[in-house]
C-alpha positions as CSV (number, residue, x, y, z in Angstrom):
1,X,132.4,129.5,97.5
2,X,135.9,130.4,95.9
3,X,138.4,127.4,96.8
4,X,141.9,127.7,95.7
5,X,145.3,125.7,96.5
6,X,148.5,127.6,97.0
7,X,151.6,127.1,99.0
8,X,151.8,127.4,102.5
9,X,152.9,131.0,104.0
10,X,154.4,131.9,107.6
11,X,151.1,133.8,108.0
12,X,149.3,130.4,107.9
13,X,151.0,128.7,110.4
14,X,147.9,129.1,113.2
15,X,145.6,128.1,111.2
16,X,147.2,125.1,109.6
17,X,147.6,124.0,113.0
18,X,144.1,124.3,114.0
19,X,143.0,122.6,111.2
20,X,145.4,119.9,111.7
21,X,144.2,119.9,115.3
22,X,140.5,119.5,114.3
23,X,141.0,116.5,112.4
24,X,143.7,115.0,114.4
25,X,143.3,115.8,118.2
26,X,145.5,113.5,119.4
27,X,148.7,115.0,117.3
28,X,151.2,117.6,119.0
29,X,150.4,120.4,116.6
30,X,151.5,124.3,117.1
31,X,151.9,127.2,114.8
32,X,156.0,126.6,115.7
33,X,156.2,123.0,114.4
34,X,154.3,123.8,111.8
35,X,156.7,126.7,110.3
36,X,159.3,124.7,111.8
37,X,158.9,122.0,109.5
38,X,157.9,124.1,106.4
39,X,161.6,126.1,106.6
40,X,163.5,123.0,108.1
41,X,162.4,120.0,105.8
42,X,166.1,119.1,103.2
43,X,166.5,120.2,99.7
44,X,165.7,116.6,98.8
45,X,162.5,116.3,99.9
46,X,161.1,118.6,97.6
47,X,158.3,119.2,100.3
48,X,155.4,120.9,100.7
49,X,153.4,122.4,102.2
50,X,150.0,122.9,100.3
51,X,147.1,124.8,101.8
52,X,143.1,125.1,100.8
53,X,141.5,128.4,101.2
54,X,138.0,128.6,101.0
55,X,136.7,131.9,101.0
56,X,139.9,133.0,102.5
57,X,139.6,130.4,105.8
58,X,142.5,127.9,105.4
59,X,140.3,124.5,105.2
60,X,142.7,121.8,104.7
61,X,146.6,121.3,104.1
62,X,148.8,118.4,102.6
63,X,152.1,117.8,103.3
64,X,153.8,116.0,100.3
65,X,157.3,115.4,99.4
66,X,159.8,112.7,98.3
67,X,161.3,110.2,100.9
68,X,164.7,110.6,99.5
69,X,166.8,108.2,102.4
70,X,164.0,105.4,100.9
71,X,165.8,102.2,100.1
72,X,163.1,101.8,97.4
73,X,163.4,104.9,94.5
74,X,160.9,107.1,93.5
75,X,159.1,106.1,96.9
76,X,156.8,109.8,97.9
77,X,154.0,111.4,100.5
78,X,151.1,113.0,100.2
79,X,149.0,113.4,103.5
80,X,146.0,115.6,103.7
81,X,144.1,116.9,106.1
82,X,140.4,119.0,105.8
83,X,138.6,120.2,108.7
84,X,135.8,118.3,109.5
85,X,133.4,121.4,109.0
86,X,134.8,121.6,105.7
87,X,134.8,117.9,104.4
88,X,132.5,117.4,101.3
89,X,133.7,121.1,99.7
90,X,136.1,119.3,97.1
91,X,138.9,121.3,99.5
92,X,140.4,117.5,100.1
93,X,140.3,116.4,96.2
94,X,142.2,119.7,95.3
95,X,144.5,119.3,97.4
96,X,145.5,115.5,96.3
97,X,145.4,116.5,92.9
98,X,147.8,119.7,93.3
99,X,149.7,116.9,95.4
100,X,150.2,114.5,93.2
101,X,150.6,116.7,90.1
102,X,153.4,117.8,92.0
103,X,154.9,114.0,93.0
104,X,154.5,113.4,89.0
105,X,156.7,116.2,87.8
106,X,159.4,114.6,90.3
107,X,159.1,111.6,88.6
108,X,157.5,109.8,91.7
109,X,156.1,106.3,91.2
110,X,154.2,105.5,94.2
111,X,152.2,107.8,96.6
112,X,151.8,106.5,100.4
113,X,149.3,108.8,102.3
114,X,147.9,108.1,106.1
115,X,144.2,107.5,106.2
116,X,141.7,108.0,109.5
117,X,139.7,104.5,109.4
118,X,136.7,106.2,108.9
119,X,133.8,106.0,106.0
120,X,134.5,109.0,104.4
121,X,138.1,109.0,104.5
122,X,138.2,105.5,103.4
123,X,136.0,106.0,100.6
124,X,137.7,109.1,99.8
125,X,141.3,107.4,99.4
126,X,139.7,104.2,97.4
127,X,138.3,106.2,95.2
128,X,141.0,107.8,93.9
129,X,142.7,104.7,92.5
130,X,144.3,104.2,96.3
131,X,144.8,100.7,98.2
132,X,145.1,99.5,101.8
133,X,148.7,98.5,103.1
134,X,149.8,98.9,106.6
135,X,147.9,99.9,109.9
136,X,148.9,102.5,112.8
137,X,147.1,102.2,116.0
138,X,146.9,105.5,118.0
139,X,146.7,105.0,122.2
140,X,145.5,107.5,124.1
141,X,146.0,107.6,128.0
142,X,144.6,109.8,131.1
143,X,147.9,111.3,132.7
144,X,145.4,112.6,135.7
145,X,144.1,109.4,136.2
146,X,146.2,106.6,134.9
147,X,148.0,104.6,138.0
148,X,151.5,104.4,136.3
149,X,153.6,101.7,137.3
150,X,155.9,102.5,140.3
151,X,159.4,103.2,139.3
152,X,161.4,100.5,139.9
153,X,165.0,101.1,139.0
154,X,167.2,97.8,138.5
155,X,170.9,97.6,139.5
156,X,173.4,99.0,137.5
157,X,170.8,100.9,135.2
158,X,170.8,105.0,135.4
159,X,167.6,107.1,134.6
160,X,169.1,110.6,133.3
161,X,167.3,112.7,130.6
162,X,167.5,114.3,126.8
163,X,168.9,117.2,128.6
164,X,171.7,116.1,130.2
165,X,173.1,115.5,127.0
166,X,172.8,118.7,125.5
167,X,176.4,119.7,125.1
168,X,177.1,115.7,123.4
169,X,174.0,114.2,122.0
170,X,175.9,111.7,120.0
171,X,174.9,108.6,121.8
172,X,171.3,109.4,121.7
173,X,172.3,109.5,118.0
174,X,173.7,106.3,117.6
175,X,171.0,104.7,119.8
176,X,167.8,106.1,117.8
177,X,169.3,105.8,114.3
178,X,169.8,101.7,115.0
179,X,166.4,101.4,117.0
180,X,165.0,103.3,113.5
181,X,166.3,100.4,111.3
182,X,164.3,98.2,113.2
183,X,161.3,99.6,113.4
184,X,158.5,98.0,111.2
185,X,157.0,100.0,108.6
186,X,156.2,100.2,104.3
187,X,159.6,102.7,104.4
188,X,162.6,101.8,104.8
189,X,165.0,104.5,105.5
190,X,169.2,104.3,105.3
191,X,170.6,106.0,108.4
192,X,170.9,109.6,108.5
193,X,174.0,111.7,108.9
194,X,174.4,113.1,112.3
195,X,174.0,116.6,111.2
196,X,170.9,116.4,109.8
197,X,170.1,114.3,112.7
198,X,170.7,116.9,115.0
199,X,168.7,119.4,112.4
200,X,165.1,117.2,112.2
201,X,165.0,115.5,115.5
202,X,167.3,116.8,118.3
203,X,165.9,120.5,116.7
204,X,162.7,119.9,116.8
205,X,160.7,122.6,118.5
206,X,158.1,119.8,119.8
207,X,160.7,117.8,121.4
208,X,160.9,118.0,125.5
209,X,164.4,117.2,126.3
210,X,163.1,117.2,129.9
211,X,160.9,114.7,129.7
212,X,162.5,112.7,127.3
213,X,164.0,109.6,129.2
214,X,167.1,107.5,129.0
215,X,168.2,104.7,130.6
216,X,172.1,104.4,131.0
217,X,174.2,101.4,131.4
218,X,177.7,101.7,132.1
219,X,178.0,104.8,130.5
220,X,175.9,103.5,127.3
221,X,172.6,104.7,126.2
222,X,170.5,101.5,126.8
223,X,167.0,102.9,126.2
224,X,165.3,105.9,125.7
225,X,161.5,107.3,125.3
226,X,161.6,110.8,123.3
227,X,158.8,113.0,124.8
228,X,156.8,115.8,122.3
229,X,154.9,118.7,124.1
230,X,152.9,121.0,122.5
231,X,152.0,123.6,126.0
232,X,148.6,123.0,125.8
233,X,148.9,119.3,128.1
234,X,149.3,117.2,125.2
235,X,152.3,114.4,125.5
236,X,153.2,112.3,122.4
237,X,155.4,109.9,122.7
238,X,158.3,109.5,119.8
239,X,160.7,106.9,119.3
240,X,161.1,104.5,122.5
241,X,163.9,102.0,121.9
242,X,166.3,100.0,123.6
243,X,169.6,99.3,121.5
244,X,170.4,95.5,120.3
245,X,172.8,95.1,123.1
246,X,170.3,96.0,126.0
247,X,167.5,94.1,124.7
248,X,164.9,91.4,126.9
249,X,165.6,93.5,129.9
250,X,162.8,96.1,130.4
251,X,164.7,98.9,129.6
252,X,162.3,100.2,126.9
253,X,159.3,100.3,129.4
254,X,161.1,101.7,132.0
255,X,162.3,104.4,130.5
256,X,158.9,104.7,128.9
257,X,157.7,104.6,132.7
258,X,160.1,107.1,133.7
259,X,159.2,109.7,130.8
260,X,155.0,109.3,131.7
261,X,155.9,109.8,135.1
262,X,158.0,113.0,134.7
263,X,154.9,114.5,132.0
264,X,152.4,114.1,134.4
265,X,154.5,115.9,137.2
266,X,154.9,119.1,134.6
267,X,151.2,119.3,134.2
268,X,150.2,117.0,130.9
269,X,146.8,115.8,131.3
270,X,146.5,113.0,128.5
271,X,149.6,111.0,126.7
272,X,149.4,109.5,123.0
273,X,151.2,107.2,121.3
274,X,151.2,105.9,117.6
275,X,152.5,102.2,116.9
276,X,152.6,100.0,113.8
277,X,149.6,97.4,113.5
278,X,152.5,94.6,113.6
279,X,155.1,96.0,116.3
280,X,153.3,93.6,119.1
281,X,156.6,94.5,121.7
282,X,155.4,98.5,122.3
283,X,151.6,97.3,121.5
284,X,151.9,94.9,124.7
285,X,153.8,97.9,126.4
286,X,151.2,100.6,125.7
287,X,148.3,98.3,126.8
288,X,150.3,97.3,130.1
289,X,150.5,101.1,130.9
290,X,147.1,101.3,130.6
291,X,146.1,102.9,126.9
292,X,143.0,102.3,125.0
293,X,142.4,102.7,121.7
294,X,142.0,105.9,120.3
295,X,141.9,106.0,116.6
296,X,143.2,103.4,113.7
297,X,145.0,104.9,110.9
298,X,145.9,103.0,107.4
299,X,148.7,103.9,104.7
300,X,147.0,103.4,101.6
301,X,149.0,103.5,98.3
302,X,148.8,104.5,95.1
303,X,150.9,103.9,91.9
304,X,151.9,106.8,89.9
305,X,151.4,106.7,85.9
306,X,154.8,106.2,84.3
């Protein structure tokens, strides 16, 4: 078998996202996102896009780059993915090295990668010199089946969606980028600029401005539940927030409740959602919905020779 590792081409796109696909079912994957993200990511952050070949059958990618709005410096990615048919072929060490030869000539000092909690992948990541931090749970839900919560809209409160503010998006804006400086994590990120706001989230092919919900209060964005569609009946759900002003009123699950509710009308069969092993306010949400547990992820690090 001849294995090499070279950069990501538009050619690839397919079948970088079936591999993704194959090792991560319950992500929103297409050939768009993944060129999308490939041509769209900033200068910055130096990212990307590394493929394995094997025999000349893309086998495994890694995304790696810098995460250059870190409040902590020299702060960097590296997340890898090998089909499971191909795990075991050195495709996934190849990969991590040409990664992290690449993190090291940017002067990098810590890696953070997301790892399925599985044996292998476990094993695989430790190692390699890499340690445990935080946890992800991923929450799957059967649109068809699921007995969503009537919709039970409170006074004074306004269910519109993404798309009615297509020609002004600006207080979605200002309503994600302070519900993103709460949101637990390992990175902490300064706000971005609007623009490039507009560029990497309101662009974003996956992004269903249809069924992304928002929950209006006199005229203010009060919550919202950003809705990702991939055409093939997958739902992810994104950021679901409820500004500091709004808070301990329900707005997050009902806007939540409102975006499920519109997904399963425009055909999506099952729903996922990713949350952080410590944000116990969605976790309660999710499991009062009705999700189960799908998979467990786990950001392990590792710290770069000077």
């Amino acid at each position: 078998m001849t294995l090499i590792v070279r950069d990501f081409r538009a050619a690839d796109a397919e079948a970088v996202a079936e591999a993704r696909r194959s090792a991560f079912p319950y992500l929103v994957t297409t050939p768009e996102t993944v060129a999308w993200e490939a041509a769209s990511a900033p200068p910055g952050r130096h990212y990307r896009l590394l493929v394995a070949e094997a025999d000349g059958r893309v086998v495994g990618t890694c995304e790696t780059g810098v995460f250059r709005d870190s409040d902590q410096p020299g702060q960097a990615f590296a997340n890898t993915t090998v089909r499971p048919d191909a795990q075991g072929t050195g495709a996934g060490s190849a990969l991590v090295s040409a990664a992290e030869e690449h993190l090291a000539g940017l002067g990098a000092a810590q890696v953070l990668s997301w790892t399925l909690d599985e044996p292998h992948s476990v094993a695989f990541a430790e190692r390699r010199g890499y340690r445990r931090s935080r946890g992800s749970r991923v929450q799957r839900l059967d649109l068809a089946t699921a007995a969503l919560p009537p919709l039970d809209l409170p006074g004074g409160v306004e269910l519109r969606t993404a798309a009615d503010f297509a020609d002004g998006p600006l207080p979605l804006y200002e309503a994600d980028a302070e519900c993103s400086e709460d949101e637990p994590g390992d990175v902490a990120f300064a706000r971005p600029q609007y623009a490039e706001w507009l560029a990497l989230t309101w662009e974003h092919p996956a992004l269903d401005r249809e069924l992304t919900s928002v929950a209006v209060v006199d005229g203010a964005v009060a919550a919202y539940s950003v809705a990702h569609t991939d055409g093939r009946g997958r739902y992810w759900s994104g950021m679901t927030g409820t500004p500091r002003a709004f808070r301990g009123r329900g707005l997050a699950k009902l806007a939540k409740n409102d975006s499920l509710h519109r997904a399963r009308a425009a055909g999506c069969a099952v729903a996922f959602t990713s949350n952080d092993g410590e944000n116990q306010p969605m976790l309660a949400i999710n499991k009062w919905f009705g999700y189960e547990p799908a998979q467990t992820e786990w950001r392990y690090v590792r710290e770069l020779a000077a």
